[in-house]
N, CA, C and O atoms as a CHARMM CRD file, in Angstrom:
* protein
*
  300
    1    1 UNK  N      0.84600  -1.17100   0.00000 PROA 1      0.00000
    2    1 UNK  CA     0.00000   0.00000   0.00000 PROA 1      0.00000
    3    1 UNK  C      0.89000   1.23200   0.00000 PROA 1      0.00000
    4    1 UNK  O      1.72700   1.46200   0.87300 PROA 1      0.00000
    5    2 UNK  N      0.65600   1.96000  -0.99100 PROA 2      0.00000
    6    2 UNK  CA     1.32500   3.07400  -1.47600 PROA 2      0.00000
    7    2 UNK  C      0.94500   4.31800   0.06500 PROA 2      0.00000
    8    2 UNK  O      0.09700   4.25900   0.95600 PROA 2      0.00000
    9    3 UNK  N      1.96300   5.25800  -0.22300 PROA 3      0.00000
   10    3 UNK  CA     1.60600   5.94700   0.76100 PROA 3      0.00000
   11    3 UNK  C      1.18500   7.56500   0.34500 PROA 3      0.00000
   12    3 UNK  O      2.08700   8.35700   0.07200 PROA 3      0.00000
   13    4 UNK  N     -0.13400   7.95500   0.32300 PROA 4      0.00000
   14    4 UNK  CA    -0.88400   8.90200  -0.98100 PROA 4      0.00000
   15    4 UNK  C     -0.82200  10.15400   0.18500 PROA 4      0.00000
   16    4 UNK  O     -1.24000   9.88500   1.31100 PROA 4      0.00000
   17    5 UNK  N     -0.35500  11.37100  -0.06600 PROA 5      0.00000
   18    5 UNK  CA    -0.01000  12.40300   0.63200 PROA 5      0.00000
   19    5 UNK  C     -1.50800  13.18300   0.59800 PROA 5      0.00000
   20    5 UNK  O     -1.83800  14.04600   1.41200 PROA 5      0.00000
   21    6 UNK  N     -2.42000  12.65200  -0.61600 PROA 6      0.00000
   22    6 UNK  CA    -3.29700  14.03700  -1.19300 PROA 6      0.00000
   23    6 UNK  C     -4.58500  13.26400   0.12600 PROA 6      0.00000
   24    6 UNK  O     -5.28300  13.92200   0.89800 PROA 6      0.00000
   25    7 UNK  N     -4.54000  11.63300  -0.00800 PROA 7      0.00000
   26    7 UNK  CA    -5.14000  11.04300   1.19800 PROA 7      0.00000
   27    7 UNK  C     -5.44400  11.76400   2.50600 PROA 7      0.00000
   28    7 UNK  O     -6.40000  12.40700   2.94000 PROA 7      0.00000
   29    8 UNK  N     -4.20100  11.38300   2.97800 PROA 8      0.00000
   30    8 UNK  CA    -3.46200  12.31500   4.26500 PROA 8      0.00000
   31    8 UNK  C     -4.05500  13.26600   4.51500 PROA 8      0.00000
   32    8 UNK  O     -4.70300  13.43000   5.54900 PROA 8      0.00000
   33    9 UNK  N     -3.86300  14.55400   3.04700 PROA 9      0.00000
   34    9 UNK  CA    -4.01100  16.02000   3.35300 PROA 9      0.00000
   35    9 UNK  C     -5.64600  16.12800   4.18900 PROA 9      0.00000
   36    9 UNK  O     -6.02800  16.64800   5.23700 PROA 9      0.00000
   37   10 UNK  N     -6.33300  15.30600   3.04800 PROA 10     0.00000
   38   10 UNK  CA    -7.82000  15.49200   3.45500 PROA 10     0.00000
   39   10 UNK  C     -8.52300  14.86000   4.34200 PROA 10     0.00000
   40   10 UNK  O     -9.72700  15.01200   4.54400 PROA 10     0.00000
   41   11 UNK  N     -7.66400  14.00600   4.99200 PROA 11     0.00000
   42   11 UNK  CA    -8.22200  12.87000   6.38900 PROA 11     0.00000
   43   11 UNK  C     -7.96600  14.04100   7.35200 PROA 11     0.00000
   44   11 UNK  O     -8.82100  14.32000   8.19300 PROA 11     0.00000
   45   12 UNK  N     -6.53500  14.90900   7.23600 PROA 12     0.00000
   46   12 UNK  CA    -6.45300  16.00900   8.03200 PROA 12     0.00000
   47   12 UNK  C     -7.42500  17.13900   7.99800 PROA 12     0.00000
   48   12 UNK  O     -7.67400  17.74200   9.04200 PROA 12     0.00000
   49   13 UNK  N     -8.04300  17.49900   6.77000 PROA 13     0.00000
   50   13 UNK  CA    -8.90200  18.38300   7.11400 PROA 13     0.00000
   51   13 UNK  C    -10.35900  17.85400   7.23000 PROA 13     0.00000
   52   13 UNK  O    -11.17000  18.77100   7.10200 PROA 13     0.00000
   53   14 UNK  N    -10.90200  16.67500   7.42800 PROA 14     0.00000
   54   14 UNK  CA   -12.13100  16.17700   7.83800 PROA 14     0.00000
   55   14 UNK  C    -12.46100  16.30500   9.26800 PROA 14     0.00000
   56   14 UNK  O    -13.55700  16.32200   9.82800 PROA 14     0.00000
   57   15 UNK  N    -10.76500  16.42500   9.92500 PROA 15     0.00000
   58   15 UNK  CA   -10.80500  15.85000  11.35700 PROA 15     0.00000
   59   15 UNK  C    -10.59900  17.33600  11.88400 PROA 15     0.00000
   60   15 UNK  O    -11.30500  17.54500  12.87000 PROA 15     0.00000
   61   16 UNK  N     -9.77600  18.49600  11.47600 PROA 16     0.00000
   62   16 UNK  CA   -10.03900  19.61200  11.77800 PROA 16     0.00000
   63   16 UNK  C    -11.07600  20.16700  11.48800 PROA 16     0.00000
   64   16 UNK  O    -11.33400  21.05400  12.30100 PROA 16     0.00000
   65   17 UNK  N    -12.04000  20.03300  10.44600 PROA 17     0.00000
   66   17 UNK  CA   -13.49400  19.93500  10.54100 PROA 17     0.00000
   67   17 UNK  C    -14.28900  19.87300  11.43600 PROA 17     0.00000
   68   17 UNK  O    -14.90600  20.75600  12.03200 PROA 17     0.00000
   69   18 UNK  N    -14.26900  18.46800  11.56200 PROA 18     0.00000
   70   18 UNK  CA   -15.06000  18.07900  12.70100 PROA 18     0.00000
   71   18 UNK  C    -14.58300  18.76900  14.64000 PROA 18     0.00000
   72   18 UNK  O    -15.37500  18.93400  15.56800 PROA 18     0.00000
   73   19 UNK  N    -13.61100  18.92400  14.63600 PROA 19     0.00000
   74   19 UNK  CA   -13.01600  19.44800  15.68600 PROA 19     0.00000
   75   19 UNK  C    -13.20500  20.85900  15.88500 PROA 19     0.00000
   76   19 UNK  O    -13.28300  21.18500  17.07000 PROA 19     0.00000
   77   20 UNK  N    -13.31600  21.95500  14.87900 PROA 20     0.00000
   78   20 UNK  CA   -13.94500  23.13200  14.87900 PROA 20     0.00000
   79   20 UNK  C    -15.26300  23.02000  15.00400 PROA 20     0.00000
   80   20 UNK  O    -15.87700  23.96300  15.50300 PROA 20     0.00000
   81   21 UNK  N    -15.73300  22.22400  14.71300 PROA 21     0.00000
   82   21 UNK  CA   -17.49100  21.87000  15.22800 PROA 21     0.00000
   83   21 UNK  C    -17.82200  21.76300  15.98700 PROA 21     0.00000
   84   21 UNK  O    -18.88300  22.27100  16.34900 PROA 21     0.00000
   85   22 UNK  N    -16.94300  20.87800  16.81800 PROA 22     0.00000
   86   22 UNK  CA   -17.47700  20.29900  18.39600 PROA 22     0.00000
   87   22 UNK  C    -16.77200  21.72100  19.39900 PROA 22     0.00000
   88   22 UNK  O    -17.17700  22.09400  20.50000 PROA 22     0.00000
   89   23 UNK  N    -15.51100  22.35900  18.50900 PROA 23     0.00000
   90   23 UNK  CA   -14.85200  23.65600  19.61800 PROA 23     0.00000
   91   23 UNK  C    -15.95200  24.55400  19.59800 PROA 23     0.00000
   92   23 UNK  O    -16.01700  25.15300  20.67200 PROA 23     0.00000
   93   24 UNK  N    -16.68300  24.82400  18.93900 PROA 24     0.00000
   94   24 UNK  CA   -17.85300  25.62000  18.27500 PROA 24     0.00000
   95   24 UNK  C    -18.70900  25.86500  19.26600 PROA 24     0.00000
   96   24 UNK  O    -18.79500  26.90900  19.91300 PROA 24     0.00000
   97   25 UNK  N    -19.44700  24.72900  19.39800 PROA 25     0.00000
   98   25 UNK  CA   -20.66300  24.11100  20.12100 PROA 25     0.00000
   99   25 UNK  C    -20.31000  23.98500  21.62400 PROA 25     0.00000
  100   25 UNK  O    -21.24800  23.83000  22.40600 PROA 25     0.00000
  101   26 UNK  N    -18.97100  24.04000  22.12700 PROA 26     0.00000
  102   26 UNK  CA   -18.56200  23.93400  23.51400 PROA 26     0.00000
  103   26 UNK  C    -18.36000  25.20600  24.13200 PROA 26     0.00000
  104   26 UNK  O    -18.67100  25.54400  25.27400 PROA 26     0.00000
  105   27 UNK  N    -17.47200  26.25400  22.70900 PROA 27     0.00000
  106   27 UNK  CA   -17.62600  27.88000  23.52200 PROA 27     0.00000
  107   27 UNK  C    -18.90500  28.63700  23.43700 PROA 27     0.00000
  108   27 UNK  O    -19.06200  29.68400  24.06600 PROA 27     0.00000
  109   28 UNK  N    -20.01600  28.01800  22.50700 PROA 28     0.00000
  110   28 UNK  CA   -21.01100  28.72200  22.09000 PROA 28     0.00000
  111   28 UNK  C    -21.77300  29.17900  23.75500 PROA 28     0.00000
  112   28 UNK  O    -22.12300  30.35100  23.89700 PROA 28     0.00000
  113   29 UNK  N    -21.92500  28.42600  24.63500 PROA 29     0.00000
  114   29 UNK  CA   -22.33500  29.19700  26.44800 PROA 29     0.00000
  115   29 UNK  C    -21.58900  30.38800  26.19500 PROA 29     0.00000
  116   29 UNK  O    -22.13200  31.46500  25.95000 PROA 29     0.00000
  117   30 UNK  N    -20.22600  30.19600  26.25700 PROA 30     0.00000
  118   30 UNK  CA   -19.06700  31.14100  26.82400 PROA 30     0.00000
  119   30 UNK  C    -19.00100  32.36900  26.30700 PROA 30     0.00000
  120   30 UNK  O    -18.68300  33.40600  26.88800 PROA 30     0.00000
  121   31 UNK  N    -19.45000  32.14600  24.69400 PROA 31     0.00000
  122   31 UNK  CA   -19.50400  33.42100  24.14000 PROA 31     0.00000
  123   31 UNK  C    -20.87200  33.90000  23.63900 PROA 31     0.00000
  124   31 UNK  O    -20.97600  34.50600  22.57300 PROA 31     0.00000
  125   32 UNK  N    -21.69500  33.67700  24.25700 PROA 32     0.00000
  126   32 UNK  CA   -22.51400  34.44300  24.29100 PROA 32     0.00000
  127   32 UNK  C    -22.99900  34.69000  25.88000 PROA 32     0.00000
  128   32 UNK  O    -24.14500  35.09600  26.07100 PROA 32     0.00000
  129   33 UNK  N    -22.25500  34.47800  26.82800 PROA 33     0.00000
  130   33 UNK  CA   -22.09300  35.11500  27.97300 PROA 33     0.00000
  131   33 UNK  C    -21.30200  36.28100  28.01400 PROA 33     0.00000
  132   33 UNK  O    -21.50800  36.96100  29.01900 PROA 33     0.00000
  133   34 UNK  N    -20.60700  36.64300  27.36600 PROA 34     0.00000
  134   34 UNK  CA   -19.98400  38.03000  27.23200 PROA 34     0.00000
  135   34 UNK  C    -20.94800  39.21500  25.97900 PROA 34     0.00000
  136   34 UNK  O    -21.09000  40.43200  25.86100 PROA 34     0.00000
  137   35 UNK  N    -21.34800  38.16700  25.35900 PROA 35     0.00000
  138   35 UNK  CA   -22.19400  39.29100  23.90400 PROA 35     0.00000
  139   35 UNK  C    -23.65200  39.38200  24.73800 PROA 35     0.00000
  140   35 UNK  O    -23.89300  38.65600  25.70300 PROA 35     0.00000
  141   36 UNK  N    -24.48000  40.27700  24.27300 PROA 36     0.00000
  142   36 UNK  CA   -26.01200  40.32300  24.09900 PROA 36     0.00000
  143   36 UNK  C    -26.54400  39.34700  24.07600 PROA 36     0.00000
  144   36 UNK  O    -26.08400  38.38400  23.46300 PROA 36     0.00000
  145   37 UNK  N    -27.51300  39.31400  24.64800 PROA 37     0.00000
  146   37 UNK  CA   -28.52400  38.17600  24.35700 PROA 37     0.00000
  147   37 UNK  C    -29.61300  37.98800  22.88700 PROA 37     0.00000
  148   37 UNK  O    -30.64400  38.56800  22.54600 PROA 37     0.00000
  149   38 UNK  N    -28.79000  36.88500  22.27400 PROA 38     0.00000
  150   38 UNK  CA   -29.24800  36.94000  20.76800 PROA 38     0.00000
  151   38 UNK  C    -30.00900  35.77200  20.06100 PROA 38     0.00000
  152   38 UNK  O    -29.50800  35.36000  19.01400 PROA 38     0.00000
  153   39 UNK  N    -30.70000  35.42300  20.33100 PROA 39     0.00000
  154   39 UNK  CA   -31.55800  34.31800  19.62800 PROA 39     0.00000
  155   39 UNK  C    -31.02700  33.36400  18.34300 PROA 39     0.00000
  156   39 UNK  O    -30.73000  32.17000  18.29400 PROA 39     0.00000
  157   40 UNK  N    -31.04400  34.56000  17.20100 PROA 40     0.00000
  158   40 UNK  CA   -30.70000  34.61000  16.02200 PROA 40     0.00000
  159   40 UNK  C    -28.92400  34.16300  16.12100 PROA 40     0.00000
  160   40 UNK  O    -28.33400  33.40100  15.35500 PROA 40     0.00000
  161   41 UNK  N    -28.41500  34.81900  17.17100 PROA 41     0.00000
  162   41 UNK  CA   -26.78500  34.36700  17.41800 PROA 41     0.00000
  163   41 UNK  C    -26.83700  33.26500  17.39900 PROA 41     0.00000
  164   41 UNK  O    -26.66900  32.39500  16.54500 PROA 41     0.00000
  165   42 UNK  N    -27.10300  33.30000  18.47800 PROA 42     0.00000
  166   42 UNK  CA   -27.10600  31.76800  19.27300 PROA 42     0.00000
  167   42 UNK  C    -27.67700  30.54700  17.90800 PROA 42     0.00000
  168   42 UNK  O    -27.13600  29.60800  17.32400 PROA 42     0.00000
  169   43 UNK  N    -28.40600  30.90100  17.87900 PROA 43     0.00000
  170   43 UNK  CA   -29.31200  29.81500  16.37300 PROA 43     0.00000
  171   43 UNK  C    -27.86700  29.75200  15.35500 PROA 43     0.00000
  172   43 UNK  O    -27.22200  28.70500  15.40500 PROA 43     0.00000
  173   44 UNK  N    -27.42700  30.75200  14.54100 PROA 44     0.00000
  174   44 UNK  CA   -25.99400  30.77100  13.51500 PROA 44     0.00000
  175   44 UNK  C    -25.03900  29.98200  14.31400 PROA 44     0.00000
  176   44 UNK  O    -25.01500  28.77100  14.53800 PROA 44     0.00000
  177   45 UNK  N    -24.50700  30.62800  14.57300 PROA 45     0.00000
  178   45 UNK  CA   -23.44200  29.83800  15.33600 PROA 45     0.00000
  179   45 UNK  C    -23.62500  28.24200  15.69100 PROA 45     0.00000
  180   45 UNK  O    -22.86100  27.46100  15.12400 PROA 45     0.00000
  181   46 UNK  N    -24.34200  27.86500  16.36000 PROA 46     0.00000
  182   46 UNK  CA   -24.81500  25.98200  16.06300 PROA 46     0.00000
  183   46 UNK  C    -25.03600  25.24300  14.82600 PROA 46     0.00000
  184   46 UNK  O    -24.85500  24.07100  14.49300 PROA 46     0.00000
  185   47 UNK  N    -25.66000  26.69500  14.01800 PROA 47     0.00000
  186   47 UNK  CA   -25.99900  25.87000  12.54000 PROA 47     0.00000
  187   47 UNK  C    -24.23700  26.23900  12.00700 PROA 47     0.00000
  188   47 UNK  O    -23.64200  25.18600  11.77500 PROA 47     0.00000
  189   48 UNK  N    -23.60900  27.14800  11.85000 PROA 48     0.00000
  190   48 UNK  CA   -22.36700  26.54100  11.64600 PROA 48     0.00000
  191   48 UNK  C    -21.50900  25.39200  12.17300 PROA 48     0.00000
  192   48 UNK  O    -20.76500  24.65500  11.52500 PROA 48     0.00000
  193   49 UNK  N    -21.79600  25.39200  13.63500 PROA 49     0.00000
  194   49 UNK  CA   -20.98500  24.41400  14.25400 PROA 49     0.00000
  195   49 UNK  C    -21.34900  22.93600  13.71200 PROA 49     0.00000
  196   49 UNK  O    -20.51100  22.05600  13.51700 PROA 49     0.00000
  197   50 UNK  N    -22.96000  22.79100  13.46700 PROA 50     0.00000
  198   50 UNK  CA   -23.48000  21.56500  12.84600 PROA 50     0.00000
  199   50 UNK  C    -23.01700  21.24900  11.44700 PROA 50     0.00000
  200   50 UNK  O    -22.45900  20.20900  11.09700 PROA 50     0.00000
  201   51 UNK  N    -23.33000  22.30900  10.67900 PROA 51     0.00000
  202   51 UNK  CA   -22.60700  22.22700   9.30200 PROA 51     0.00000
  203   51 UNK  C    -21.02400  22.18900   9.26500 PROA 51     0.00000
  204   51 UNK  O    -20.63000  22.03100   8.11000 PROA 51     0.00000
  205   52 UNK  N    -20.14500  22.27300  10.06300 PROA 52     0.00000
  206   52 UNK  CA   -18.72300  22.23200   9.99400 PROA 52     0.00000
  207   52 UNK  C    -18.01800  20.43700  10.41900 PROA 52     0.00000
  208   52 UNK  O    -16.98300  19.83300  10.13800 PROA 52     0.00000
  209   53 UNK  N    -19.27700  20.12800  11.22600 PROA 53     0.00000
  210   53 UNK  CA   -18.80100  18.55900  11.57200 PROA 53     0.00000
  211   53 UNK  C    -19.60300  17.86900  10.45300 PROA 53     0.00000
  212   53 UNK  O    -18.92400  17.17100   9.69900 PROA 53     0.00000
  213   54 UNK  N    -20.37800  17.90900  10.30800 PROA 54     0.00000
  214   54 UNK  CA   -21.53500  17.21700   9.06000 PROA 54     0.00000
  215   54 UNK  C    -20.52600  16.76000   8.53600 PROA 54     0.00000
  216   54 UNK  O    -20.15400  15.58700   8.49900 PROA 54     0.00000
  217   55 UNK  N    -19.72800  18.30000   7.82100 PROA 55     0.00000
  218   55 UNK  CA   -19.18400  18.27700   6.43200 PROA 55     0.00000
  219   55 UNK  C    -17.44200  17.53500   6.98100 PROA 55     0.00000
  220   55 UNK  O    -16.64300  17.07500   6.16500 PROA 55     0.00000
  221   56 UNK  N    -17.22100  17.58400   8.32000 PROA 56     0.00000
  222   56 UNK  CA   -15.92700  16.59100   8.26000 PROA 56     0.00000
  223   56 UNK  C    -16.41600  14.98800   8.22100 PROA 56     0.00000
  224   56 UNK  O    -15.69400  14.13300   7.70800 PROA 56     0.00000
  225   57 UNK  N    -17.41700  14.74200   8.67800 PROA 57     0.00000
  226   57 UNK  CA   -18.03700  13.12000   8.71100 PROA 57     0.00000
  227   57 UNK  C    -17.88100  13.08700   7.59300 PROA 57     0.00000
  228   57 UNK  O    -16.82200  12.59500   7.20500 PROA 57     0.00000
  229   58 UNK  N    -18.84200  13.58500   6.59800 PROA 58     0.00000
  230   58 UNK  CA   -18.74200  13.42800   5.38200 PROA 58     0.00000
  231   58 UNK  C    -17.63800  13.14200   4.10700 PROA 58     0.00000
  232   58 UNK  O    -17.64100  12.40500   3.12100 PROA 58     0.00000
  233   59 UNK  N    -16.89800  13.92800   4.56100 PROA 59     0.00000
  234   59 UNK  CA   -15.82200  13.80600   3.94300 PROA 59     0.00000
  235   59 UNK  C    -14.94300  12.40900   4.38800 PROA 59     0.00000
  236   59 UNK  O    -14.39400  11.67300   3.56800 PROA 59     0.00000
  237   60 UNK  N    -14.93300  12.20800   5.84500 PROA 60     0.00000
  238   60 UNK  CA   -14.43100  11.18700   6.10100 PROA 60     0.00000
  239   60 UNK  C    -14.63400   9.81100   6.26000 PROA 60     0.00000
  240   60 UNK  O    -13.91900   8.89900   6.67500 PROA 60     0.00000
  241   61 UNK  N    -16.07000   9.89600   5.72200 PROA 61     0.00000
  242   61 UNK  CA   -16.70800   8.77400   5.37900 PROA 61     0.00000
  243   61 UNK  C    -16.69700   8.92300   3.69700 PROA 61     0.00000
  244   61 UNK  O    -17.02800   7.79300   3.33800 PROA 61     0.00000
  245   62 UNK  N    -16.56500   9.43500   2.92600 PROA 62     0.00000
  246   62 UNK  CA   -16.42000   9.48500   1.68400 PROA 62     0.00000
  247   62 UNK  C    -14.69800   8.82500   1.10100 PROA 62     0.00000
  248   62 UNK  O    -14.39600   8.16000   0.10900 PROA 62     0.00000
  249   63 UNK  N    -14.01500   9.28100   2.03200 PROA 63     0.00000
  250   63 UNK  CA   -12.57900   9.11100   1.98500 PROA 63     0.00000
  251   63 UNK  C    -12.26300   7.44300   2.05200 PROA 63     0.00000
  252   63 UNK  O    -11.60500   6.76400   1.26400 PROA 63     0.00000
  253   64 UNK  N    -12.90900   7.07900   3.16800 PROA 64     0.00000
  254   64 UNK  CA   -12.92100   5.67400   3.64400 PROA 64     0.00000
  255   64 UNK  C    -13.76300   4.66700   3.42900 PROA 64     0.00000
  256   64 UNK  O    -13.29300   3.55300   3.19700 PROA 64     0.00000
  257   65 UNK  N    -15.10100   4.86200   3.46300 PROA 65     0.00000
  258   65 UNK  CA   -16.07800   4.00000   3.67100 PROA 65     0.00000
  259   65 UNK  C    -16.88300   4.10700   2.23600 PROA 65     0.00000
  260   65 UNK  O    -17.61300   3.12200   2.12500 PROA 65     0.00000
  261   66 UNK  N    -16.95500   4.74800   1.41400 PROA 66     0.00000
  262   66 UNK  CA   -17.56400   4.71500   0.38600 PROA 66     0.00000
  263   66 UNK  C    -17.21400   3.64800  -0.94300 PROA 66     0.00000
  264   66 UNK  O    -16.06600   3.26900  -0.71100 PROA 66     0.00000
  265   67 UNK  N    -17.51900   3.22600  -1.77500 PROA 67     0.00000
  266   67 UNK  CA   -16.92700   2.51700  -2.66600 PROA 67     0.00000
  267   67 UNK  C    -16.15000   3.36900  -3.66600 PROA 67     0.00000
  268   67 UNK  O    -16.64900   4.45200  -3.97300 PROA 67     0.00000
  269   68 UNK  N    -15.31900   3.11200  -4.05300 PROA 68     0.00000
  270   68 UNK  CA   -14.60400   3.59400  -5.39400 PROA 68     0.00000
  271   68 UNK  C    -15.63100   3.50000  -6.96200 PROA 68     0.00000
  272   68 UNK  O    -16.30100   2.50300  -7.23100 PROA 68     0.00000
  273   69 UNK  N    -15.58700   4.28800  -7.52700 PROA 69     0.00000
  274   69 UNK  CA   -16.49400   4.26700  -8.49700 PROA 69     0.00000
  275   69 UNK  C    -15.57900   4.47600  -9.61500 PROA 69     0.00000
  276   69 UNK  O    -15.13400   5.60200  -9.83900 PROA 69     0.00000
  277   70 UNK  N    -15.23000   3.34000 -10.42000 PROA 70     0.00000
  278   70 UNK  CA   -14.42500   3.73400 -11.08900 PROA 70     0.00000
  279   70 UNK  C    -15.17900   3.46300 -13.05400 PROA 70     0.00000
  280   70 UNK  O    -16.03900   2.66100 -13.41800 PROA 70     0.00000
  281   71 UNK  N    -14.46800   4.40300 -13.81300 PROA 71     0.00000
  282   71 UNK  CA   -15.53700   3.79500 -14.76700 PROA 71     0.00000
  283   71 UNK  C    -15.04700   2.76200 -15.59500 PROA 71     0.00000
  284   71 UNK  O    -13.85200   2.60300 -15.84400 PROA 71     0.00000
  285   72 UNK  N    -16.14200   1.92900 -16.10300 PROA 72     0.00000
  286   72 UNK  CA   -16.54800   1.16300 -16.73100 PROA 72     0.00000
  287   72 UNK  C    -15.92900   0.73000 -18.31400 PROA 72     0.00000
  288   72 UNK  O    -17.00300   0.30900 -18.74400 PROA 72     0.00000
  289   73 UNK  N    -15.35800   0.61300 -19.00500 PROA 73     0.00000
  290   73 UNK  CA   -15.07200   0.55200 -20.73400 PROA 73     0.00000
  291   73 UNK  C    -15.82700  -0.62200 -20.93200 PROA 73     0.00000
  292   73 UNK  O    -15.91900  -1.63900 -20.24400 PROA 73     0.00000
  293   74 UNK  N    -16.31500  -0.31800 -21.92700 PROA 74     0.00000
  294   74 UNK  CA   -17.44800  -1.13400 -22.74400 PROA 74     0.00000
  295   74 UNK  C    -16.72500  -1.89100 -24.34000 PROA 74     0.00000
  296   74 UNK  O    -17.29300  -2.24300 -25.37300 PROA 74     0.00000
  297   75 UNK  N    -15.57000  -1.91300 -24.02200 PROA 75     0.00000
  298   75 UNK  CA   -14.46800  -2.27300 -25.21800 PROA 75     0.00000
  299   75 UNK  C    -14.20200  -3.97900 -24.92000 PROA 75     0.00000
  300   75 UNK  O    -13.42200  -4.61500 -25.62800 PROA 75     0.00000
């Protein structure tokens, strides 16, 4: 098994992904204990934090767990 750097690059950014998601969702109390009280804040900020891990699962289940789709010749 070859050792694929471009692999690597993007297993690394699935997992910093997902890790800005969950940092997200853990300061989200903290910082909005210093800001205004914001509904609409508070609401963005989770839907980023949700959309930032989504999209590292995703990727890292695409990376790994998905099948290879490779095409077909009909020759």
């Amino acid at each position: 098994m070859a050792f694929d750097q471009n692999k690597l690059a993007q297993t690394i950014w699935g997992v910093l992904l997902i890790a800005m998601g969950v940092l997200l969702c853990v300061t989200e109390p903290y910082a909005l204990r210093l800001s205004q009280e914001s509904t609409f804040l508070s609401f963005a900020r989770y839907f980023i934090a949700v959309f930032l891990a989504v999209g590292g699962v995703k990727k890292l289940y695409g990376l790994y767990f998905s099948k290879d789709k490779e095409p077909h010749s009909d020759e």
